[in-house]
C-alpha positions, 0 to 999 in steps of 0.5 A: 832256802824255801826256793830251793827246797821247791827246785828240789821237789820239781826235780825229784818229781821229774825224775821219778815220772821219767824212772817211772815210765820204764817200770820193769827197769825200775823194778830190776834195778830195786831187786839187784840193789836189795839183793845186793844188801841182803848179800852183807846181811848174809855175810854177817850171819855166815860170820856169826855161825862161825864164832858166837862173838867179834872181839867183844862185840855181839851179833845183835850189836854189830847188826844194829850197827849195819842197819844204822850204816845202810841209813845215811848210805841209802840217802848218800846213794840216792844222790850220789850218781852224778858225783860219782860219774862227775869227771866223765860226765860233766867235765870230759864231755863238757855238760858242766856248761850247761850247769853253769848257766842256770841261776842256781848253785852247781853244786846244787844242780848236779847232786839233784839232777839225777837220783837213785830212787832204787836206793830208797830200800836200803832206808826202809830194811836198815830201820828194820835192822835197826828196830829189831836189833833195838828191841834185842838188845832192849835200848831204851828209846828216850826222848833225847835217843830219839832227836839225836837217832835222825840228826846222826843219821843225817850227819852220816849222810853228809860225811858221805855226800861231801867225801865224794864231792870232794873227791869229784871236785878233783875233776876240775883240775884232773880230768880223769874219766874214772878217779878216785871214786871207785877205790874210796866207795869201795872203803864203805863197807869197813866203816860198817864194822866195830872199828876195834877189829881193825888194826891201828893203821885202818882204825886212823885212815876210817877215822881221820883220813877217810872218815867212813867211820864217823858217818856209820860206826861212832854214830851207833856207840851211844845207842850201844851203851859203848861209853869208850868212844863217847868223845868220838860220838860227840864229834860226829857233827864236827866232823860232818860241819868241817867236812862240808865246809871243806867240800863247798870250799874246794868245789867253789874253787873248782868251779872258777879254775874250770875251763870249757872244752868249747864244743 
């Protein structure tokens, strides 16, 4: 583990020279990511000029729940680049040969080769959000709110990562230069909103079949005082445990089924 946590340190590090070298791309790439979170925040305020409350739940409510989903998602982000671009990247163009000769897990090296370091706002205004929201709606920050804050917001990130590992795993088998990412990362955002203002169906396939709601809505219910869902909270860490479990499984049983292009 210490050796890893090294490799990833001389990766980030590389990487951020490399970005670093063109600044003016860099700082391009930071202002269309946080105008591109400023236009949600802008949406929920449009709503709430509209009506004073979504089915129960308030403005301050629901934008303490998105302030809390652009945490996990803002680490998913930073990582996320090569898996979303794994198919054609690495298995089309045949670069998972050169993966598969290094001493370290694959999986490992394509989630930490390149990152979005422009994603990093998304971190810093979501616990903005968070902490103006908290002090709205006067959430006691206990000793126990305060460990369990961090640990949900990393088993929200972990929901994120292996959903599209999983999905990137398809690759192996399904050479596809586009897949399945595009439509899933498009489900994101209704996991940002109380569940409750879906209908059954979106409410099941944001909870068990795609379960974006676990990595940004449940997490927030305890923090909300909204002891209807306190079962839900409760299995946020099983949820993002199995997950990777499932993730490692499948993308492991990839790596053997993968056949080089010979090129």
């Amino acid at each position: 583990m210490r050796k890893l946590v090294v490799i990833l340190g001389q990766y980030f590090g590389q990487y951020a020279k490399t970005r670093m070298t063109y600044k003016s791309d860099f700082l391009v790439a930071c202002l269309t990511s946080i105008l591109a979170t400023a236009a949600g925040y802008g949406f929920v305020l449009v709503l709430f000029t509209r009506i004073p409350r979504l089915q129960g739940w308030r403005f301050e409510e629901i934008l303490f729940i998105y302030g809390f989903s652009l945490l996990p998602m803002g680490f998913f982000n930073i990582v996320s680049l090569n898996l979303y671009e794994f198919g054609d990247t690495y298995i089309v163009e045949g670069k998972f040969d050169r993966v598969l000769l290094r001493p370290v897990h694959s999986l490992f090296q394509v989630l930490f080769e390149n990152f979005r370091l422009e994603s990093m706002q998304e971190i810093v205004i979501g616990v903005v959000a968070v902490a103006y929201c908290a002090a709205r709606l006067k959430i006691r920050w206990t000793g126990v709110n305060l460990l369990l804050f961090p640990f949900f917001v990393l088993c929200g990130a972990v929901i994120y990562v292996c959903t599209f590992v999983i999905i990137a795993s398809m690759s192996f088998w399904f050479e596809d230069r586009i897949g399945l990412s595009p439509p899933v990362y498009n489900m994101i955002p209704f996991g940002r909103y109380p569940i409750t203002i879906y209908n059954v169906f979106i409410q099941f396939v944001l909870s068990w079949i795609v379960p974006f709601a676990f990595a940004s809505f449940y997490p927030t219910v305890r923090f909300l005082g909204r002891t209807e869902f306190s079962t839900k909270f409760y299995l946020v860490p099983v949820v993002s445990i199995f997950l990777a479990s499932l993730a490692l499984f499948i993308w492991n049983r990839g790596v053997n089924h993968y056949k080089s292009t010979g090129s």
